[in-house]
C-alpha positions in Angstrom: 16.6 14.9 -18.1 16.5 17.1 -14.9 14.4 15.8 -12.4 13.5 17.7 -9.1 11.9 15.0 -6.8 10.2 16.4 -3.5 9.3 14.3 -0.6 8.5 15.4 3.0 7.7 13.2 6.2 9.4 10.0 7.8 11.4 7.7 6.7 9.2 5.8 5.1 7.4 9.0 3.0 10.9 10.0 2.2 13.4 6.0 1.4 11.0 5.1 -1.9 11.6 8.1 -3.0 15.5 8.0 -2.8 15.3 4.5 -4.6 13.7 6.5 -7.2 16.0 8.8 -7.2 19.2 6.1 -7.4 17.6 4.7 -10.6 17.1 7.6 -12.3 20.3 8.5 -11.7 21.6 5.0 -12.9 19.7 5.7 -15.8 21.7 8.7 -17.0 19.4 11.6 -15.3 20.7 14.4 -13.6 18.6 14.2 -10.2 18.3 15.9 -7.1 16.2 15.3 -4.1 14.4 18.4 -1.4 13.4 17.2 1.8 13.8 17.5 5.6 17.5 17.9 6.6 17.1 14.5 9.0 17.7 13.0 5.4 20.8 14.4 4.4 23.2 11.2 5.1 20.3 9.2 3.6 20.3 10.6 0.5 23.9 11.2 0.5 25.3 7.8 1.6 23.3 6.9 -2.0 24.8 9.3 -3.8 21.5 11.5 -4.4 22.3 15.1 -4.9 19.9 16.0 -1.5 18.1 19.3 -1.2 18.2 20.5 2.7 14.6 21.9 4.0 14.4 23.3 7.1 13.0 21.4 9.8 12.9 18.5 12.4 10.1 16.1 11.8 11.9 13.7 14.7 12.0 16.2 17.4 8.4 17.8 16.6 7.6 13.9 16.6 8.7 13.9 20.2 7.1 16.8 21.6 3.3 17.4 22.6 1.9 17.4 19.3 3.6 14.2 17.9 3.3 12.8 22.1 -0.3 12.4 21.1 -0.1 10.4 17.6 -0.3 7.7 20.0 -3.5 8.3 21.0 -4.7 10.1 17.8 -5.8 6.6 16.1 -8.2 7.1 13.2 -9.0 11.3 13.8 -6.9 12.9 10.7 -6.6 16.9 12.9 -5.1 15.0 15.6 -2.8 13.0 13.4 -1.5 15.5 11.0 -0.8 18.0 14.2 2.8 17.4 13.6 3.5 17.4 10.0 1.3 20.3 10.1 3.5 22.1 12.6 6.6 21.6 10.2 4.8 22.9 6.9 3.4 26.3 8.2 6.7 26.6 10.2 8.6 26.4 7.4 6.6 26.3 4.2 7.8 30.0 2.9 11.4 29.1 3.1 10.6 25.8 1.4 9.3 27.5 -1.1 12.6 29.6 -1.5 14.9 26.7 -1.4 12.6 24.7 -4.1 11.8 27.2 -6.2 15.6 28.0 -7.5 15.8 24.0 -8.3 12.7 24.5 -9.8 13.6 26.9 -12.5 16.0 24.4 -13.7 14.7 21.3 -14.3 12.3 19.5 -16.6 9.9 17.6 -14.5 9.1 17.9 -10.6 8.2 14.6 -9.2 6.0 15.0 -5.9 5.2 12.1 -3.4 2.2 12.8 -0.8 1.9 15.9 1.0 4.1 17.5 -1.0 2.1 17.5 -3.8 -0.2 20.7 -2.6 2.5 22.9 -2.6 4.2 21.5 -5.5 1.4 22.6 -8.1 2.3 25.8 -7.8 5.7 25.3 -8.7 4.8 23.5 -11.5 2.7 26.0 -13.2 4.7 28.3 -12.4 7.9 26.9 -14.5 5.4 25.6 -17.1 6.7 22.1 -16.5 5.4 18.7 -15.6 4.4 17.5 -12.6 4.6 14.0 -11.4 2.1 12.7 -8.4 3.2 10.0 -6.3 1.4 8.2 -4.1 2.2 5.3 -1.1 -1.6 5.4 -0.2 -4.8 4.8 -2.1 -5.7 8.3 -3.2 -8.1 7.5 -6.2 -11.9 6.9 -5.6 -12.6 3.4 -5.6 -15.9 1.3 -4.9 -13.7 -1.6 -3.5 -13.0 0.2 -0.5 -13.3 3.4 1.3 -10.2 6.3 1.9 -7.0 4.9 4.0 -7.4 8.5 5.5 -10.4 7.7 7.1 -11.8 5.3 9.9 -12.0 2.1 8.4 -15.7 1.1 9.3 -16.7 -2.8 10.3 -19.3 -2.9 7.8 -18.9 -2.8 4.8 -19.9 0.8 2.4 -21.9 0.8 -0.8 -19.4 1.7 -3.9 -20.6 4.8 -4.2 -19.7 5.8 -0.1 -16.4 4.5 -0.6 -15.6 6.7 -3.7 -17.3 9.8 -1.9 -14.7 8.9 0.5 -11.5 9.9 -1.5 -12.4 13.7 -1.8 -13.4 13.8 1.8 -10.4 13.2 2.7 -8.3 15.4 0.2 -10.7 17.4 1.8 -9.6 17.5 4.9 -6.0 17.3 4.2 -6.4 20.5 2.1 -7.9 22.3 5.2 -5.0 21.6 7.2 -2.5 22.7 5.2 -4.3 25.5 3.0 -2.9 28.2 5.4 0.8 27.1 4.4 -0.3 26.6 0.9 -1.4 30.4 0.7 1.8 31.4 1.5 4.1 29.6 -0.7 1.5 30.7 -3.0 2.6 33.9 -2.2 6.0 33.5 -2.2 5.4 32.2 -5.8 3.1 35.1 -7.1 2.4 37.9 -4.6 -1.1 36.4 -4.5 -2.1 34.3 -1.7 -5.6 33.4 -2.3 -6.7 30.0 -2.5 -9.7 28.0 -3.0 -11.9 27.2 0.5 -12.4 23.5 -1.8 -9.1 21.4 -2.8 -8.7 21.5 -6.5 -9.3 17.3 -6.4 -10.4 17.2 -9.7 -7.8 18.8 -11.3 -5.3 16.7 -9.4 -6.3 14.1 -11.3 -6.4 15.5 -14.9 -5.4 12.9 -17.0 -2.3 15.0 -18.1 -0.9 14.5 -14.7 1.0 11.4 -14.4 0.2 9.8 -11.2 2.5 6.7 -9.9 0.4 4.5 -7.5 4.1 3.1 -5.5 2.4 0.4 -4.1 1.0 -3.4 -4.7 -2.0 -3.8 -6.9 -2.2 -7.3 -4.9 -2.7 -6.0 -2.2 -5.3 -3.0 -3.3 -7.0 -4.1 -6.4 -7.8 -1.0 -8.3 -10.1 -1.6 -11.5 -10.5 0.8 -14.0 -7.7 3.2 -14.0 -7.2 5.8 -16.7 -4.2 5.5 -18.8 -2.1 8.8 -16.7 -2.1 6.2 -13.4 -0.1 3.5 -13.2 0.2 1.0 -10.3 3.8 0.0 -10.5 4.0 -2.1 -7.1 6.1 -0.8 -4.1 9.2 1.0 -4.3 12.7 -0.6 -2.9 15.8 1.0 -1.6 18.3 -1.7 -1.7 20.9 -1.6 0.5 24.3 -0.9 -0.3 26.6 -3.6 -1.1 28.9 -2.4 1.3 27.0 -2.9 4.3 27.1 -5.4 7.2 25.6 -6.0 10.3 27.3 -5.5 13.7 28.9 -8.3 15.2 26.7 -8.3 17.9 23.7 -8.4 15.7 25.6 -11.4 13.7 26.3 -13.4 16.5 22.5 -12.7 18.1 20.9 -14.2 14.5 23.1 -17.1 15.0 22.7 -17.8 18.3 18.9 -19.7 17.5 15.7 -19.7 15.7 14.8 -16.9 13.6 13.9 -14.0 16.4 10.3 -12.0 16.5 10.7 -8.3 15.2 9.3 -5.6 16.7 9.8 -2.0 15.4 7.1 0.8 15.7 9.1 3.1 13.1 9.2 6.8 13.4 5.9 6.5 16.2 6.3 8.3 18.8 6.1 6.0 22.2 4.9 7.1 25.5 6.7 5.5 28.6 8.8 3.3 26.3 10.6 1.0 28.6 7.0 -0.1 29.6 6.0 -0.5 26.4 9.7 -2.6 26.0 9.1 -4.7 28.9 5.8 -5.7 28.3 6.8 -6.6 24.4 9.5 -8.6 25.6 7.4 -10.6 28.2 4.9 -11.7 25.4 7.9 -12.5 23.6 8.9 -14.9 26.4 6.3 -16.2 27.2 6.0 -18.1 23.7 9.5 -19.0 24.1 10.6 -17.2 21.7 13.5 -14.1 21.3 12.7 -10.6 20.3 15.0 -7.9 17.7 13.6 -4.5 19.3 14.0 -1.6 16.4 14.2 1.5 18.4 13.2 3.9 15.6 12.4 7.5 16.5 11.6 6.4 20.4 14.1 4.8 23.1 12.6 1.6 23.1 15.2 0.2 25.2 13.9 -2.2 27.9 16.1 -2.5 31.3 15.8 -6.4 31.7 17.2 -7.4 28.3 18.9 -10.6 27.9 20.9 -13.2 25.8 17.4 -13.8 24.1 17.2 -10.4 22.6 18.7 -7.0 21.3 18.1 -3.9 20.4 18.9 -2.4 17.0 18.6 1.3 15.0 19.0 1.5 11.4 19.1 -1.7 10.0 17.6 -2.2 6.2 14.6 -4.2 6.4 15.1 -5.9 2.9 17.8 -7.6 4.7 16.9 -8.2 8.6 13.1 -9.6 7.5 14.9 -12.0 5.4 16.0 -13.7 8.6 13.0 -13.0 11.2 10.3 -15.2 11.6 7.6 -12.3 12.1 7.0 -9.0 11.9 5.6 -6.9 14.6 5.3 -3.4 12.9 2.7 0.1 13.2 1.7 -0.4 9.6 3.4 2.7 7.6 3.6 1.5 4.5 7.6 1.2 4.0 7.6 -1.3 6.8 4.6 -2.9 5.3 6.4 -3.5 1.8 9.4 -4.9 3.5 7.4 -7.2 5.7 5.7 -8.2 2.5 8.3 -8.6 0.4 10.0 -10.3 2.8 7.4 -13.0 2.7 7.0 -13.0 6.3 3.7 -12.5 8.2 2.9 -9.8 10.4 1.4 -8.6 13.8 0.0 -4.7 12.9 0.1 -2.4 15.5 -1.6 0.9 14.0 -1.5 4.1 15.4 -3.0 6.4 13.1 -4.4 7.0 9.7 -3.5 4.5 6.7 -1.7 2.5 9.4 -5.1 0.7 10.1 -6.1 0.6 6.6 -2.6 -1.5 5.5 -3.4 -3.8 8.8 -7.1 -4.6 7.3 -5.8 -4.8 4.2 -3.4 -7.5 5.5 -6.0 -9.6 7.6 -8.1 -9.4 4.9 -5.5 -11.4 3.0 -5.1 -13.9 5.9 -1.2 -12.8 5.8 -1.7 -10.9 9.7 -4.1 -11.4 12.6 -6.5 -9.0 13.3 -5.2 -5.9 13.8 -4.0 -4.7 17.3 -3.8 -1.2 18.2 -1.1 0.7 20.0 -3.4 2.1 22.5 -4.6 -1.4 23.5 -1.1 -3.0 23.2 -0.1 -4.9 26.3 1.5 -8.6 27.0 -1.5 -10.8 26.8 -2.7 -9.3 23.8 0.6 -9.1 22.0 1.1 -12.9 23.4 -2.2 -14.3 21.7 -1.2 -12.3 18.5 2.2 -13.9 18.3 0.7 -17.1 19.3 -1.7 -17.1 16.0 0.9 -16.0 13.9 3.2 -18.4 14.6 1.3 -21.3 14.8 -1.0 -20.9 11.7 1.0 -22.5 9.0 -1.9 -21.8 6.9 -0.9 -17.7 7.4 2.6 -18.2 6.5 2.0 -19.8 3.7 -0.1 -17.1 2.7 2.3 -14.7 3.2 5.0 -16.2 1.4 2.8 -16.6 -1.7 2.1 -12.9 -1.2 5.6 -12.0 -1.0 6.0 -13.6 -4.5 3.2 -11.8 -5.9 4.9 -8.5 -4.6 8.4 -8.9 -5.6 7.3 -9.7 -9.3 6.0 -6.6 -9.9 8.0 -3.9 -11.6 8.2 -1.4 -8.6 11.1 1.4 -8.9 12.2 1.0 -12.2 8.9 0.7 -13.7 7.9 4.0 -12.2 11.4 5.6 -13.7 10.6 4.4 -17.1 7.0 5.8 -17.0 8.7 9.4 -15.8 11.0 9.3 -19.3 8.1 9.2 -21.3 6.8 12.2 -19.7 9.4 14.9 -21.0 10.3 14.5 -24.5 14.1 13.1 -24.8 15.4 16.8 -25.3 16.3 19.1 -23.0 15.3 22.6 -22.6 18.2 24.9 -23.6 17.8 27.3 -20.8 16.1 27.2 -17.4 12.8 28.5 -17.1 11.3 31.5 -15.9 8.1 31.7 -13.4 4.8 32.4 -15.6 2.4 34.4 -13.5 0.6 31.8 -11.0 -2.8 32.1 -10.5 -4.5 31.1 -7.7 -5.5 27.4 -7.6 -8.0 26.6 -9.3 
């Protein structure tokens, strides 16, 4: 089978996608992967066929749109001002680019965002489209949208599900300019609906692939085209090894605190360092500082901690003794699988909804966001977390839980059954698109 798989964001939108990718291509698939060129030695150092799109996420990240994610918390216009920046930057030469992988494959397998602009494609090849999801996207009684503010109090059912095409809502307005013109691109017509085609979205003759835990979002009900296969796992190669310096650090004492805020944009980070590694300290304890997208590096580090860039969480969390993270959901898995409890420091969007979600299990403190982060408040976090036994043991019981379920290679198994075994003889040719509908 040819499979066109099409993921745009950070790291963590983009690394479940590559495991995907890997397994399908273990599994005998011909496979190739489109997203942001910040990827390229990602994909390629995992022998994924990779897909340049044009574009720096990072860099847009770091300027005054992404400058204010810190500040953007719950408000989904503020938040999305960067990825939003990339799409209508970019979105017609995207649509280039993916549209000649397009025409010859067999299924197109779309995670997030990318999803919009990837039902287009779809119809217009006549081929399947696979949705993937990291978030809760279908309506649910148990609890309301991740892309919303998470209220104290709680909703009746019926609020909560209203909640899930409020946001697609939402996210449709902000990108329906860029989806026009890809449309475009596609057909020569750019009109599309003022209301996102939700419904539709979730015909049951899309597939959709829920890529997180059910454990840790219960979902009751689900028609038979969802499935909920657990989170998805890039394992590291076997080739790699840590630094030296790292090495000798993780055997120099106890198991050290983590602190990484991801892709998250930081204002004033050597503050934001100094103050981490004083509430650190002050529990006599020693800190691994991820840098991430920022340059979290603190002047007044010591023997008791270090600062690291790119190492695989599936095997640094195996060896902390808690994880200090934003809440984006790949960091979230890890920390999860990893067994190890965590200290959530949201900054926008789903971010707060996976740090409820956690406390809610007993496996995190209440959450603690990034615009109220400072040394006492990080020190009384840390303090809980490691000094409730009762917490860690719930998070190791919850690491269990996750690594049972199926994850990557369920998810490629349900994809097989979604193109019959035989191959088109020839690549396809764009049908005429209509708008969406």
């Amino acid at each position: 089978m040819r499979i066109l798989i099409i993921a745009v964001g950070t790291r963590g939108d983009v690394q479940p996608l590559v495991a995907l990718a890997r397994t399908l291509l273990v599994k005998g698939h011909s496979v190739q992967l489109a997203s942001l060129s910040t990827f390229a030695s990602l994909c390629e150092s995992n022998g994924v066929n990779f897909i340049p799109l044009r574009g720096d996420l990072e860099s847009e990240m770091k300027n005054a749109a992404g400058a204010e994610l810190g500040s953007a918390g719950r408000n989904p216009f503020s938040a999305t001002a960067a990825f939003k920046n990339i799409i209508e930057q970019n979105i017609v030469d995207w649509t280039r680019t993916i549209r000649a992988a397009a025409a010859q494959c067999d299924v197109i397998v779309a995670a997030g965002t990318a999803v919009f602009f990837s039902l287009g494609l779809a119809r217009a090849f006549q081929i399947p489209l696979v949705q993937v999801y990291l978030q809760p996207v279908l309506p649910s009684a148990q609890a309301g949208s991740p892309l919303l503010p998470q209220l104290p109090f709680r909703l009746p059912g019926f609020m909560n599900s209203a909640q899930y095409a409020i946001a697609a809502q939402l996210l449709w307005q902000v990108l329906r300019p860029a989806i026009a013109r890809s449309e475009a691109e596609l057909s020569g017509n750019a009109s599309v609906p003022l209301l996102v085609p939700f419904k539709s979205m979730l015909h049951a003759r899309q597939t959709i692939l829920l890529a997180y835990s059910r454990h840790l979002v219960p979902q009751s009900g689900q028609p038979p085209n969802v499935l909920n296969t657990g989170f998805w796992q890039l394992d590291r190669s076997p080739a790699w090894k840590p630094t030296p310096d790292l090495a000798r650090f993780l055997g120099a004492g106890p198991p050290p605190i983590y602190v990484g805020f991801g892709s998250m944009p930081i204002r004033q980070p050597r503050q934001v360092a100094h103050a981490i590694l004083a509430a650190v300290r002050s529990l006599g304890a020693r800190a691994i500082l991820d840098a991430g997208w920022s340059t979290m590096e603190p002047s007044d580090l010591r023997d008791d901690a270090i600062v690291i860039k790119n190492v695989p969480h599936d095997w640094l969390f195996e060896h902390v003794a808690a994880v200090v993270h934003h809440g984006g959901a790949g960091t979230t898995a890890a920390a999860l699988r990893a067994g190890r409890p965590s200290v959530m420091v949201p900054f926008i969007l789903d971010q707060f909804f996976w740090a409820e979600r956690l406390h809610a299990l007993h496996v995190a403190p209440p959450a603690l966001p990034f615009d109220r982060l400072g040394e006492r408040r990080l020190a009384a976090a840390l303090k809980q977390v490691m000094g409730d036994s009762k917490l860690r043991e719930n998070a190791k019981r919850l690491g269990q839980q996750v690594r049972s379920e199926g994850g990557v290679a369920l998810a490629a198994e349900r994809i097989e059954r979604v193109v019959p075994s035989t191959i088109r003889p020839s690549a396809a040719q764009p049908a005429s698109v209509a708008s969406v509908s």
